[in-house]
C-alpha positions in Angstrom: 98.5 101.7 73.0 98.0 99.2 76.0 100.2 98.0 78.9 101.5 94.6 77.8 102.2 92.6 81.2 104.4 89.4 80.9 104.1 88.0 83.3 100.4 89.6 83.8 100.6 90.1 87.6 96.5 90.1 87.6 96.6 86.6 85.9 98.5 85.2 88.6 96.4 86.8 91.0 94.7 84.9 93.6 92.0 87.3 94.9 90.7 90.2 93.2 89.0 93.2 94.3 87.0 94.6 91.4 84.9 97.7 92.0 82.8 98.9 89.2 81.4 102.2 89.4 78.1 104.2 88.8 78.8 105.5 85.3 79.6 102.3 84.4 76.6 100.5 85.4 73.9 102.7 84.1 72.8 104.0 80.6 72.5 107.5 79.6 68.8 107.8 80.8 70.1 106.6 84.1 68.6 103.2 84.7 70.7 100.4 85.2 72.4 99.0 82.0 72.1 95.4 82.0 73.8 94.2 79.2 76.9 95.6 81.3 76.4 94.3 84.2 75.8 90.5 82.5 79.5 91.2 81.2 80.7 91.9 84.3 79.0 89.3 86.2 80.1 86.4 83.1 83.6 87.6 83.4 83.4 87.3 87.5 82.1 83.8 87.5 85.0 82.6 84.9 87.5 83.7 87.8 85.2 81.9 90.2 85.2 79.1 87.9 89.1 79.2 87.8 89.6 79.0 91.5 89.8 82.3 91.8 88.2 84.8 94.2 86.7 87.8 93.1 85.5 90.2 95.6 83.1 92.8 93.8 82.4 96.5 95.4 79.4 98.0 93.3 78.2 101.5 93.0 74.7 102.1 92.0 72.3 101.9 94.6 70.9 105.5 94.5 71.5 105.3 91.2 68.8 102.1 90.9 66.9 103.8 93.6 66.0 106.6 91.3 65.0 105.2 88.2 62.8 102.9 90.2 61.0 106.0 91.7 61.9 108.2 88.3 63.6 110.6 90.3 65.6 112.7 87.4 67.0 116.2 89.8 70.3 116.5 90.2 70.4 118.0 94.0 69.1 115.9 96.4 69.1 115.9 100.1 70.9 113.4 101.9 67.6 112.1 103.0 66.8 111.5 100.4 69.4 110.3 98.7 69.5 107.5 101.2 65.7 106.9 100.8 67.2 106.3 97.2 70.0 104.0 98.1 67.1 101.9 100.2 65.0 101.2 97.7 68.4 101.1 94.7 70.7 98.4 97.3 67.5 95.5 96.8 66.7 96.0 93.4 70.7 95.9 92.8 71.1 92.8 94.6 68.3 90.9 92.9 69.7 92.0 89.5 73.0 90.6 90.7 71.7 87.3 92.1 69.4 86.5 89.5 73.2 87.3 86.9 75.0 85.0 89.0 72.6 82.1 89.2 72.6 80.5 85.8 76.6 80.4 86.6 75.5 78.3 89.7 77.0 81.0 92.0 75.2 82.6 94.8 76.0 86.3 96.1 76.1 87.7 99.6 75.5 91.4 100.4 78.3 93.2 102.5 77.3 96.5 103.6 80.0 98.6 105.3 81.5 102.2 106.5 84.4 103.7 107.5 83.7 102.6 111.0 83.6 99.0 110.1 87.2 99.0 108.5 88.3 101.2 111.0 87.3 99.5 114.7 90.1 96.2 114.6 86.7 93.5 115.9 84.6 95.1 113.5 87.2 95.2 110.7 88.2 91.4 112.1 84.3 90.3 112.0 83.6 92.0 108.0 87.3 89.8 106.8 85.2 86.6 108.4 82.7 86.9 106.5 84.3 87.5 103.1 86.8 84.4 103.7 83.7 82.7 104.3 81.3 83.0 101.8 84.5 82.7 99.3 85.1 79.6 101.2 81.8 78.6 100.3 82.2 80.1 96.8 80.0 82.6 97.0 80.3 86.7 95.8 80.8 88.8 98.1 79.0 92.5 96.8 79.7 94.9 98.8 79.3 98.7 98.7 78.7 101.6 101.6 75.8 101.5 103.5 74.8 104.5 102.5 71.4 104.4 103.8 72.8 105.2 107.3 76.0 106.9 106.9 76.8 110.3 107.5 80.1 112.1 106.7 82.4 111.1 109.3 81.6 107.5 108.9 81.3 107.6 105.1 84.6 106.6 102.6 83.6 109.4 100.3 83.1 107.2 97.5 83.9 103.6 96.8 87.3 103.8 95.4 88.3 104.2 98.6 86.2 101.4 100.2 87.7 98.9 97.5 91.3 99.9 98.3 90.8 99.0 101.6 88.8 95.9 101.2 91.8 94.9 98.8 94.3 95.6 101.6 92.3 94.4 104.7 91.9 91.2 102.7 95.6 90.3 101.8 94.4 90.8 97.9 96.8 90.8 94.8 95.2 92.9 92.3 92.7 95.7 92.6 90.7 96.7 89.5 89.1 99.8 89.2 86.2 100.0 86.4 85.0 103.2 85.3 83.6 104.8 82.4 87.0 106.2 81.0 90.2 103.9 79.2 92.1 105.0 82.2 94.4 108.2 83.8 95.4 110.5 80.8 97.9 113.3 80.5 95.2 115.8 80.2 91.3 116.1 80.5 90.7 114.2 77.1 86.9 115.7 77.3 88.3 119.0 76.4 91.7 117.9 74.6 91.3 115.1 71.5 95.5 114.8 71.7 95.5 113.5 75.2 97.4 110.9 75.2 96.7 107.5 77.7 99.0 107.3 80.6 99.6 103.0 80.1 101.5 102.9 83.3 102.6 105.0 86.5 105.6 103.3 88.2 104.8 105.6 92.0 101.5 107.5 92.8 103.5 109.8 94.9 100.9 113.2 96.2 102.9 115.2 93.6 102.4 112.4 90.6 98.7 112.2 91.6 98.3 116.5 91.6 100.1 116.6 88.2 97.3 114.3 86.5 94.4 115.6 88.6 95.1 119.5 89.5 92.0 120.7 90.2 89.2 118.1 91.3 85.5 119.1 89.1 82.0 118.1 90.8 81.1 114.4 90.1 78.1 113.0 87.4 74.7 112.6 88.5 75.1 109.0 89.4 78.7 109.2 90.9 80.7 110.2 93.6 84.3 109.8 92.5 86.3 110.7 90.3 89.8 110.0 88.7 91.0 112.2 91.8 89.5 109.4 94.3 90.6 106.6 91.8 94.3 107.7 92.0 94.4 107.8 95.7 92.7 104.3 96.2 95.1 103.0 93.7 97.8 104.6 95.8 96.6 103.1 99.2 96.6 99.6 97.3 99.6 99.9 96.0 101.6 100.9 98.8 100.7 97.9 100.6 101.6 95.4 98.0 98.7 95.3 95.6 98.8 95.8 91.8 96.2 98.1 90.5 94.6 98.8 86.9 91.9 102.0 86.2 89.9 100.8 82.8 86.8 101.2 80.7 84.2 98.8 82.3 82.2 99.0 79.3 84.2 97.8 77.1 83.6 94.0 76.5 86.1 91.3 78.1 87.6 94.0 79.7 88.6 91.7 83.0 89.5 88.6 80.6 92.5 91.0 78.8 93.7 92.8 82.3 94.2 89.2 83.4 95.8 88.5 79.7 97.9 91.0 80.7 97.1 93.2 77.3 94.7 96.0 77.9 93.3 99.6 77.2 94.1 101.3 80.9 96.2 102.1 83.2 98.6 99.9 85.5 99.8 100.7 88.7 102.7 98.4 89.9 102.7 97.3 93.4 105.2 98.4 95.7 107.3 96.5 97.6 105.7 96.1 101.3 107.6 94.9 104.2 105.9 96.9 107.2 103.7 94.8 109.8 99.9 94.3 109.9 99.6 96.5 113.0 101.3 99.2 110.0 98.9 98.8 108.0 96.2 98.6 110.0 96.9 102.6 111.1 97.9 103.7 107.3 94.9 102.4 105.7 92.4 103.0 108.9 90.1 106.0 107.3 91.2 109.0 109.4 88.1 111.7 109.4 87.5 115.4 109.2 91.0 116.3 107.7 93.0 115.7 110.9 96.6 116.3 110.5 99.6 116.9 112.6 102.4 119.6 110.8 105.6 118.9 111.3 108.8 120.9 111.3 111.9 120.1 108.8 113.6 118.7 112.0 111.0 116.1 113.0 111.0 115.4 109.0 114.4 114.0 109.3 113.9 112.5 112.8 110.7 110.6 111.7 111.9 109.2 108.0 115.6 108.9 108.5 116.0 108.4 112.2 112.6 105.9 112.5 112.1 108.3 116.3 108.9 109.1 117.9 107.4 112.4 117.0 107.9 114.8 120.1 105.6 117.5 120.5 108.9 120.2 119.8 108.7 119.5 116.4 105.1 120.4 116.1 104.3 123.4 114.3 100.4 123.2 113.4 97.5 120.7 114.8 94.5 120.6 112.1 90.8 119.0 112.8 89.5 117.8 116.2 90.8 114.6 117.5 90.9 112.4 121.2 93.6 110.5 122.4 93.5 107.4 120.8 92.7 108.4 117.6 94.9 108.1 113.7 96.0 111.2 112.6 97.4 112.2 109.4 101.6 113.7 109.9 102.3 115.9 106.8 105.5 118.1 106.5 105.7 122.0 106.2 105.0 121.6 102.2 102.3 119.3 102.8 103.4 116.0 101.7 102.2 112.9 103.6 104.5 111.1 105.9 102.5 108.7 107.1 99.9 108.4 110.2 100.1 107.9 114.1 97.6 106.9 116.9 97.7 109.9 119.0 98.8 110.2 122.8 97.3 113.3 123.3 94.1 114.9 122.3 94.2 118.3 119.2 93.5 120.5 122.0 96.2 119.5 124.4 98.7 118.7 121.3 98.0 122.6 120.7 99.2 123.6 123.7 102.2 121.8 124.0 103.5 122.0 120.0 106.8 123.5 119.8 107.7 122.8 123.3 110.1 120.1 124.9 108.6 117.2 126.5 110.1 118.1 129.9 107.9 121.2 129.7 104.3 119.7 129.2 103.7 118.6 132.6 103.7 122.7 133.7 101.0 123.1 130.5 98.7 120.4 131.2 99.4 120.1 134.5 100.6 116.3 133.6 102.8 114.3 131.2 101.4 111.4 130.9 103.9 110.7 127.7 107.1 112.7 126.3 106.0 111.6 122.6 103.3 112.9 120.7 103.1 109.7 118.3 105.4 106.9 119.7 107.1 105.4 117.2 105.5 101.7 117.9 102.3 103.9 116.8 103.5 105.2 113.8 103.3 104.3 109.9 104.8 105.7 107.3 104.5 105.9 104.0 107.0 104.0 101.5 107.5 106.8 98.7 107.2 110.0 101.8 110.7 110.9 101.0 110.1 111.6 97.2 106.4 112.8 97.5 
């Protein structure tokens, strides 16, 4: 069975963000698959052609890097993987300019990180440049510089990077192509009666934990994972986008998502009223697991009440963090609330958790704030209550 959509949010869809992932675009010895790609690429330019605009976020670089060098070992350093992704990123592009050119289209390389969607003139400068060359209709490709990254600037795969792109650029729909029909009720590798989950109405932390429970090393060519697909879909669809997981090998796949009859999944969008400034700190990537814990108290205060988060209803401070920075706020079972700019750094917020704001200036010797998180710095999340 298939979601049938009608009306098909996707075919009404203005822009699309359509990332297509490593499994998909190569072959089982590894090298890039072609014919797939061509699919791909003679499905974009229809959209094109239709006065649509399709953003597409590739995987594949060190995956083109080594079959170009015939590099077959699975552990690599990350030198050399992004010796790989160098030499992978041109032959990719050529592939893909030389697929778009007979459909009179031209293509223009994006390469970001986590820092670029993250610093708001950075973030401002990359959204320039894809209203630009869509202007001009041309294809944005874009996929992580990985040839320079390093953990804390790095997405973690690009799932993520799409979901964001999708958001940062006020898109409707955000299709995820991978090498599976979609999110199924259990690991249909090891169990022929799993059945297809067609459609998941909220991708609360609980919903996404029931389908993936315990997240498995990636392939040789990717970095994902359904467990990275689920929370990119999530991120979209909290701020308003619809989202779809489906098998990018399988021909005509974008025509039939836009038909609104497919083999996948659907994820509806939620209904999104909070401000750009909002979104700007939810969907900001927020590094090296830093969380604040909050008590049941500041709970209540924060999702009911709409207050600041005082530093007396701080029970645990997670990662290393400055002033200034977006922190993740998850409650004593560990559900996500939302995320905060920071007044105070995780070493002072360590001192002063648990204690009254009139008490911080005898701790740090100053209070240069009573709130931890004001609440003009503060986002939360649409489904926190029911995570």
């Amino acid at each position: 069975m298939s979601p049938r959509l009608d009306p098909s949010p996707f075919g009404k869809a203005k822009t699309l963000v359509v990332k297509v992932g490593s499994a998909v675009l190569t072959r089982r010895d590894g090298d890039l698959d072609l014919d797939v790609m061509r699919e791909i690429v003679d499905q974009s330019a229809e959209l094109m052609h239709s006065g649509r605009n399709v953003i597409l976020v590739t995987s594949g670089a060190v995956a083109a890097g080594r079959a170009a060098l015939d590099v077959r070992r699975r552990q690599l350093t990350i030198a050399q993987k992004q010796a790989l992704a160098a030499v992978g990123q041109s032959r990719l592009m050529s592939i893909y300019s030389d697929l778009f050119a007979p459909h009179g289209l031209f293509v223009g390389q994006m390469l970001l990180t986590a820092g670029d969607m993250e610093d708001r003139r950075r973030y401002v400068n990359a959204r320039y440049t894809m209203e630009e060359l869509l202007r001009r209709r041309c294809v944005p490709i874009i996929n992580e510089n990985d040839t320079v990254t390093v953990d804390e600037l790095k997405f973690g795969d690009n799932d993520g990077l799409a979901a964001r792109v999708a958001v940062k650029m006020q898109a409707t729909a955000l299709i995820l192509l991978s090498d599976v029909d979609g999110v199924f009720d259990s690991n249909p590798k090891e169990n022929p009666d799993a059945r297809l989950v067609e459609v998941i109405e909220r991708l609360t932390p609980a919903v996404i934990e029931q389908y993936c429970p315990a997240a498995k090393p990636g392939s040789l060519v990717g970095s994902g994972g359904m467990l990275s697909k689920l929370r990119a879909a999530r991120l979209a669809t909290s701020a308003g986008v619809h989202g779809a997981i489906a098998n990018g090998k399988h021909k005509g796949i974008l025509r039939e998502i836009l038909e609104g009859n497919f083999r996948g999944t659907y994820f509806p969008a939620a209904p999104c009223h909070r401000s750009q400034r909002s979104e700007w700190i939810l969907h900001g990537r927020v590094a090296g697991g830093r969380q604040i814990v909050v008590d049941d108290g500041a709970r209540e205060a924060l999702v009911r009440k709409h207050k600041s988060l005082l530093p007396a209803g701080i029970v645990r401070v997670i990662g290393s963090f400055q002033e200034g920075d977006i922190v993740d706020i998850v409650d004593l079972r560990g559900h996500a609330l939302g995320r905060g700019i920071v007044n105070y750094s995780s070493a002072e917020l360590d001192l002063i958790k648990g204690h009254k704001s009139d008490e911080i200036a005898s701790i740090l010797g100053a209070k240069p704030y009573d709130e931890a998180i004001h609440r003009d710095n503060l986002a939360l999340w649409d489904d926190s209550l029911s995570a």
